[in-house]
VEXDREN-2710 file (C-alpha; in Angstrom, 1 decimal):
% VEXDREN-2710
k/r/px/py/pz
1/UNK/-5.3/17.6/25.9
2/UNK/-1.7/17.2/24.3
3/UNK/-0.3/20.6/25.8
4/UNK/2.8/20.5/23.5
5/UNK/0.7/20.9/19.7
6/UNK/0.4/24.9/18.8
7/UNK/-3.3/26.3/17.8
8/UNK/-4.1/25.1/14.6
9/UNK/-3.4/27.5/12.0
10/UNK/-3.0/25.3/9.0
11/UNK/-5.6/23.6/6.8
12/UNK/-5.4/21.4/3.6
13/UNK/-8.1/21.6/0.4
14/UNK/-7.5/18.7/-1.8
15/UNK/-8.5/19.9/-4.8
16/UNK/-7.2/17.6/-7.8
17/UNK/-10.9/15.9/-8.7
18/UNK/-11.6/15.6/-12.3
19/UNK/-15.1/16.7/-11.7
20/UNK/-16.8/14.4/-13.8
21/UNK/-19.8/14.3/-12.5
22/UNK/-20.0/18.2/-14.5
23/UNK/-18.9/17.2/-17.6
24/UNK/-18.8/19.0/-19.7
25/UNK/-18.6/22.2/-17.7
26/UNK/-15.3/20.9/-15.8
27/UNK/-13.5/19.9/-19.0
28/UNK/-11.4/22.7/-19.1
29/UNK/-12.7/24.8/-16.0
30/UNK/-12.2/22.9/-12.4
31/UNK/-15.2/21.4/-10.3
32/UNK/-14.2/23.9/-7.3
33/UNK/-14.3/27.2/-9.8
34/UNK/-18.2/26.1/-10.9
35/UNK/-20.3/29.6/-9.4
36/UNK/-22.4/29.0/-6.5
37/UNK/-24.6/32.5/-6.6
38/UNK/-21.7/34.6/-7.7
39/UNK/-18.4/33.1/-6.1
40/UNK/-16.7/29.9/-6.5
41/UNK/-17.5/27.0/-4.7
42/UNK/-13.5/26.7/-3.5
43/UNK/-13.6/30.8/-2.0
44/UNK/-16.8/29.7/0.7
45/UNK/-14.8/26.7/1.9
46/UNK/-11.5/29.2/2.4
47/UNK/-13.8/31.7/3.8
48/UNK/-14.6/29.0/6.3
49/UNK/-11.2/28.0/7.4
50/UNK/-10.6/31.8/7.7
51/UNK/-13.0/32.2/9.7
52/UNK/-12.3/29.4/12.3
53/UNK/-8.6/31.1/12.2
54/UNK/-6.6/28.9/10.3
55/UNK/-5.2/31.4/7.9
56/UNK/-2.5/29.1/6.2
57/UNK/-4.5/27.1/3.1
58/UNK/-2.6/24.8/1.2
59/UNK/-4.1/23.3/-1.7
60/UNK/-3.6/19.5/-3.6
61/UNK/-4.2/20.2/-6.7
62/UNK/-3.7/18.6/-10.6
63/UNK/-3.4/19.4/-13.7
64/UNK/-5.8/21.7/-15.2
65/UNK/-6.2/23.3/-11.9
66/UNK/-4.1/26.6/-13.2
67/UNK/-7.8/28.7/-12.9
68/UNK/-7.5/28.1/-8.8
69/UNK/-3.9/29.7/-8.1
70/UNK/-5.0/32.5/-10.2
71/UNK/-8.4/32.9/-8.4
72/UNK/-6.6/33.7/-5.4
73/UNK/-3.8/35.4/-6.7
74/UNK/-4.0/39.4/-7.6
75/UNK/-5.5/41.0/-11.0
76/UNK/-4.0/43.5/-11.2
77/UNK/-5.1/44.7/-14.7
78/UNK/-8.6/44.1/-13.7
79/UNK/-8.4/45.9/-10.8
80/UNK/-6.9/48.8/-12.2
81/UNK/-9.9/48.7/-14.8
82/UNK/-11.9/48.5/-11.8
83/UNK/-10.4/51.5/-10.0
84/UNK/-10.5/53.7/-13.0
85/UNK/-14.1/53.2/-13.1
86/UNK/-14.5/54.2/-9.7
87/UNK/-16.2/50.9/-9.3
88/UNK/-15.5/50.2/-5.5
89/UNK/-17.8/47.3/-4.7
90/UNK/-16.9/45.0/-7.2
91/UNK/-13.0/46.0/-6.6
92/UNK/-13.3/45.0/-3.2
93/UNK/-14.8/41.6/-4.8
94/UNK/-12.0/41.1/-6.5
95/UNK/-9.5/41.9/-3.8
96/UNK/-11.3/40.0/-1.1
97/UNK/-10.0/36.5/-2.5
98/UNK/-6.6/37.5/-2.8
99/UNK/-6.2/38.7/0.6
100/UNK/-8.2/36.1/2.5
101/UNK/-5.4/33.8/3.5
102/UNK/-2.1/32.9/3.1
103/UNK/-2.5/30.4/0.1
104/UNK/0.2/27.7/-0.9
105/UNK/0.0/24.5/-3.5
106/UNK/1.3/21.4/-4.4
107/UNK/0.1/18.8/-7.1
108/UNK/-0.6/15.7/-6.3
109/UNK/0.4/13.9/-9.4
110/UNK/-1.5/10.4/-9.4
111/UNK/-4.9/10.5/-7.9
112/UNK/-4.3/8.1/-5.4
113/UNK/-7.2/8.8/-3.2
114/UNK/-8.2/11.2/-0.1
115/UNK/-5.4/9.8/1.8
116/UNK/-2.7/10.0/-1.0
117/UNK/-4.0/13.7/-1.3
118/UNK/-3.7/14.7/2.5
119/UNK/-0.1/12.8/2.7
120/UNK/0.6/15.2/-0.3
121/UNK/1.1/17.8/2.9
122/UNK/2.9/16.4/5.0
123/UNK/6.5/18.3/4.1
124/UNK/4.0/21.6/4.5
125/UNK/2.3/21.0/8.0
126/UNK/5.3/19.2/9.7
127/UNK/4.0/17.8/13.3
128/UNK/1.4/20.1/13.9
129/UNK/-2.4/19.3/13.9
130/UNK/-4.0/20.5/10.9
131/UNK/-7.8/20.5/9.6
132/UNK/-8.7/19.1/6.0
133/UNK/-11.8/20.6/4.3
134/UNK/-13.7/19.3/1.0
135/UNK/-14.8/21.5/-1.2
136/UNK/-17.7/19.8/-2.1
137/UNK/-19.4/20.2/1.3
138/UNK/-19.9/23.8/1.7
139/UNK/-21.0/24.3/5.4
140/UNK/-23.3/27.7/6.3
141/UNK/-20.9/30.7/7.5
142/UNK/-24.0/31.1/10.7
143/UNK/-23.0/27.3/11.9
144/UNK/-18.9/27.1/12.5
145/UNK/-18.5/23.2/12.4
146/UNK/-14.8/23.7/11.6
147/UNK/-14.3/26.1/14.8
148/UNK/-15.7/23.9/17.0
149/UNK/-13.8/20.9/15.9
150/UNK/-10.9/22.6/16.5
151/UNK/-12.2/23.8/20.2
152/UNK/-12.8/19.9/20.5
153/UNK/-9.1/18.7/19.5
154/UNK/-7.8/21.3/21.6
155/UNK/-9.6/19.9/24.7
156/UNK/-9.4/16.2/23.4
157/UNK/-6.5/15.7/21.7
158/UNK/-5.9/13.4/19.1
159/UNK/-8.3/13.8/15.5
160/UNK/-11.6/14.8/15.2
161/UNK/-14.5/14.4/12.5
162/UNK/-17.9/15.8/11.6
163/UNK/-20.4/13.7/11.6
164/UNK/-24.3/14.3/10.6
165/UNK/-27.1/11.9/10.9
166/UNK/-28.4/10.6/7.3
167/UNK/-31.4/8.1/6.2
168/UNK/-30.7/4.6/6.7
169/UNK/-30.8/4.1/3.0
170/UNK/-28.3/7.2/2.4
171/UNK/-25.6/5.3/4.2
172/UNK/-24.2/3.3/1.5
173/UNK/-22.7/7.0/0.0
174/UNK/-20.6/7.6/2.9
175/UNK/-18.0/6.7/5.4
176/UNK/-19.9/5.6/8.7
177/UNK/-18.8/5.9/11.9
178/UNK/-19.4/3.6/15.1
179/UNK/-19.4/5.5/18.2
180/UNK/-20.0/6.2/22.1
181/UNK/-21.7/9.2/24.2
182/UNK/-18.9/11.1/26.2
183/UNK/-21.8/13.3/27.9
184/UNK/-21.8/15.9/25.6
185/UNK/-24.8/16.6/23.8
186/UNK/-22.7/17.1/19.9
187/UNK/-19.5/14.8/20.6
188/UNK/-19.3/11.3/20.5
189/UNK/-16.1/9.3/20.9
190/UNK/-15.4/7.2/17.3
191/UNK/-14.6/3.9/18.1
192/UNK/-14.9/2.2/14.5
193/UNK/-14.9/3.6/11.0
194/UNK/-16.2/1.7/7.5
195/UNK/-16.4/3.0/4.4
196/UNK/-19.5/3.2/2.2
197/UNK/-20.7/0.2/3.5
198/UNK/-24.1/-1.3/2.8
199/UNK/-27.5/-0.4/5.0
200/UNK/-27.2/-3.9/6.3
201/UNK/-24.2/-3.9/7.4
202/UNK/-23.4/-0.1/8.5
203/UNK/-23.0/0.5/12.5
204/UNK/-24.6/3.3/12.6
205/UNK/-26.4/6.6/10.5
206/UNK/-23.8/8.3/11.5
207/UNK/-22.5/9.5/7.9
208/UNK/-18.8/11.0/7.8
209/UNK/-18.9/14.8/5.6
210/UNK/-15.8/16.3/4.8
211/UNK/-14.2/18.2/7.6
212/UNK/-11.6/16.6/9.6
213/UNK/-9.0/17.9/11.9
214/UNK/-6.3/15.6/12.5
215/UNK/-3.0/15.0/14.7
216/UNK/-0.2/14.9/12.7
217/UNK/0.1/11.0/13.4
218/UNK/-2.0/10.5/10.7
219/UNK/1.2/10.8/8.0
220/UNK/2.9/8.0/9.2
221/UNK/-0.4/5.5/9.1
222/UNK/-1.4/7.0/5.8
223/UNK/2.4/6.1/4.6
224/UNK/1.9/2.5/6.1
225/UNK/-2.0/2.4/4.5
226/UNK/-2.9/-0.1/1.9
227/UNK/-5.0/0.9/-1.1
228/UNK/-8.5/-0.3/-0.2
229/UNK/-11.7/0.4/-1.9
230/UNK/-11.6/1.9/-5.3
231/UNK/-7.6/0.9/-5.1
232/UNK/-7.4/4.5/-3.9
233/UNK/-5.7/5.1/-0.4
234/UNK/-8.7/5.9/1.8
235/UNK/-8.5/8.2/5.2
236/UNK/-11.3/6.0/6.4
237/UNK/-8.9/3.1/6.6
238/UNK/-6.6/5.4/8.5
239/UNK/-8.7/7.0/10.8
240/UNK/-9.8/3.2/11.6
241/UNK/-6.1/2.1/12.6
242/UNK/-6.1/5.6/14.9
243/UNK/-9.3/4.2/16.4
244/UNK/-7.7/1.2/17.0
245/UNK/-4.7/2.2/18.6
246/UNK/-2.7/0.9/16.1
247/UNK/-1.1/4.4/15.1
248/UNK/-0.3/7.7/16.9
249/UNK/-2.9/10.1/16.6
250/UNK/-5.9/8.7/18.6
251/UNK/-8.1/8.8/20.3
252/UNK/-10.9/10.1/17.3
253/UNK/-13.8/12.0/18.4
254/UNK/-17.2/13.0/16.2
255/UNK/-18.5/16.2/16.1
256/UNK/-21.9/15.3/15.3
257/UNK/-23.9/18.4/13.0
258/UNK/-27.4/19.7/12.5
259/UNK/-26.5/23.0/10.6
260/UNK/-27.1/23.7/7.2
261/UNK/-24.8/21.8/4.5
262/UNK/-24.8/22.3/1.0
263/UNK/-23.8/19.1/-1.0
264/UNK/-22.1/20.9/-4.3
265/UNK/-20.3/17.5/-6.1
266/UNK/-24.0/16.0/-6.9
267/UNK/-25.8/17.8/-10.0
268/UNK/-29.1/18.1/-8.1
269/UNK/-27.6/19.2/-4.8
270/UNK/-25.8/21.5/-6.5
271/UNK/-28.5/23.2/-8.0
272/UNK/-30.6/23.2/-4.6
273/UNK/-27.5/24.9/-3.0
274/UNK/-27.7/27.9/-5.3
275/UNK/-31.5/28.2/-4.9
276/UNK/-31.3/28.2/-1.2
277/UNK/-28.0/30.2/-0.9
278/UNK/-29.5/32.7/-3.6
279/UNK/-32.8/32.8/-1.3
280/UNK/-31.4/34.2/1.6
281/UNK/-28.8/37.1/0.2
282/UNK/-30.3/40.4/1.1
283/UNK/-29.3/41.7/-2.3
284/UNK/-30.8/39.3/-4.4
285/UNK/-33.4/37.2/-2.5
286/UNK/-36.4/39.4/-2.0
287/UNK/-36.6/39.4/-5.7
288/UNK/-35.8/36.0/-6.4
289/UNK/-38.4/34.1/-3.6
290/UNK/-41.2/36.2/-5.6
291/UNK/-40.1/34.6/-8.8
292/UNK/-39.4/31.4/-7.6
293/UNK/-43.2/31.6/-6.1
294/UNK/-44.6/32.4/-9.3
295/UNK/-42.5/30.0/-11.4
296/UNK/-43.6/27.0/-8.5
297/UNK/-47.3/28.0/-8.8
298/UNK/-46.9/28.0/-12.7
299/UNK/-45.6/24.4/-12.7
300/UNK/-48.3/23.0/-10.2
301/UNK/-51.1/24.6/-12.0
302/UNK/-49.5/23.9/-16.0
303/UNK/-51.4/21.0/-16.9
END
């Protein structure tokens, strides 16, 4: 353990997607505002970095991306409309965003990739270790990925990633890791990275989901970093030099999770995650499993 890094308290949301994968929902609203249940997908992942104490967010963001700052910002008029109605629970909706975290931003300008994005806050962090979470992988609040990463960096050193076990034939959609038991029954030490590569040719089924927590070594690799595939700037490609030894930052270390994940940048997945997350509220699942029963019987039996 490197003794001389503080306790993470800073994480980065890149946030600058075009979304079009939602079109033409996201055309004048951003991906990360779409409503899972009855928040925004972007509030669960801040929640989560709350919640595994890092209480300084930053933000990359892009144009069109207005909706976010003022998501977490106050309302006042509403909430004065709120108060005046004596509503109390949905004024403490309202006022739970804006009070979650300390909440900064900074556009990225040219989508450049996931490594351009994360070297977008570099002036902001400084040389502290910092974790970088994607909104489109919303992890369950009852299994803290994030905190344990950061219990495994502060033992460890160096960066860490979450890793989760996919099909063989899934592999091809993500980064993959290569890696080697420590002895611990959910770490693994990384010791290559590829990214998206074909079933054939991938080291592992060890897919690569989008929570990282990284030494601060990483800016001066991703500043040295050719634009690989896509001609975006790829973390992959940097994490691999860190693996390597070919940059300050290393060693990389998996975190390898079985919780619950929620996928909410694919259509499908997206829809599954409100059904499952809408399922288990105590306000509004009773009611909704009975409907969804009846509407599933419905469809088997229609002919």
């Amino acid at each position: 353990m490197t003794e001389s890094l503080p306790r993470i308290s800073k994480a980065v949301i890149p946030a600058a997607g075009l979304g079009t994968r939602f079109l033409p929902a996201t055309k004048a609203t951003p991906k990360e505002m779409l409503p899972v249940v009855d928040k925004p997908a972007i509030q669960y992942v801040v929640e989560e970095a709350v919640a595994a104490g890092l209480d300084d967010v930053l933000m990359i963001t892009g144009r069109n991306k207005r909706p976010l700052e003022d998501h977490f910002d106050r309302n006042y008029e509403l909430e004065e409309a709120l108060s005046k109605k004596g509503d109390q629970n949905r004024l403490a909706k309202v006022q739970e965003s804006s009070d979650l975290a300390t909440m900064h931003y900074v556009r990225q300008g040219d989508p450049r990739g996931l490594g351009h994005a994360v070297l977008c806050a570099a002036p902001h962090v400084g040389r502290e270790p910092f974790a970088v979470l994607l909104g489109d992988d919303l992890i369950d609040p009852r299994d803290p990925l994030l905190a344990r990463m950061v219990e495994v960096q502060e033992q460890h050193g160096g960066s860490v990633i979450a890793l989760m076990e996919v099909e063989p034939d899934q592999i091809h959609l993500y980064g993959c890791a290569a890696v080697d038991a420590i002895g611990e029954s959910d770490v693994v030490r990384v010791t290559g990275l590829v990214e998206k590569p074909e079933q054939a040719d991938a080291p592992s089924n060890f897919a690569v989901i989008g929570r990282y927590v990284l030494d601060p070594g990483i800016f001066d690799v991703l500043r040295r970093t050719e634009p690989g595939r896509g001609g975006e700037i790829q973390i992959t490609d940097a994490l691999q030099q860190l693996v390597t030894g070919s940059g300050e930052g290393g060693p990389v270390h998996g975190v390898v999770f079985k919780g619950r994940r929620y996928d909410t940048g694919d259509r499908g997945d997206y829809l599954r995650a409100i059904v499952r997350l809408a399922c288990e509220r105590e306000d509004l699942g009773p009611e909704f499993r009975a409907w969804l029963r009846r509407y599933v019987t419905e469809e088997m039996q229609a002919p």
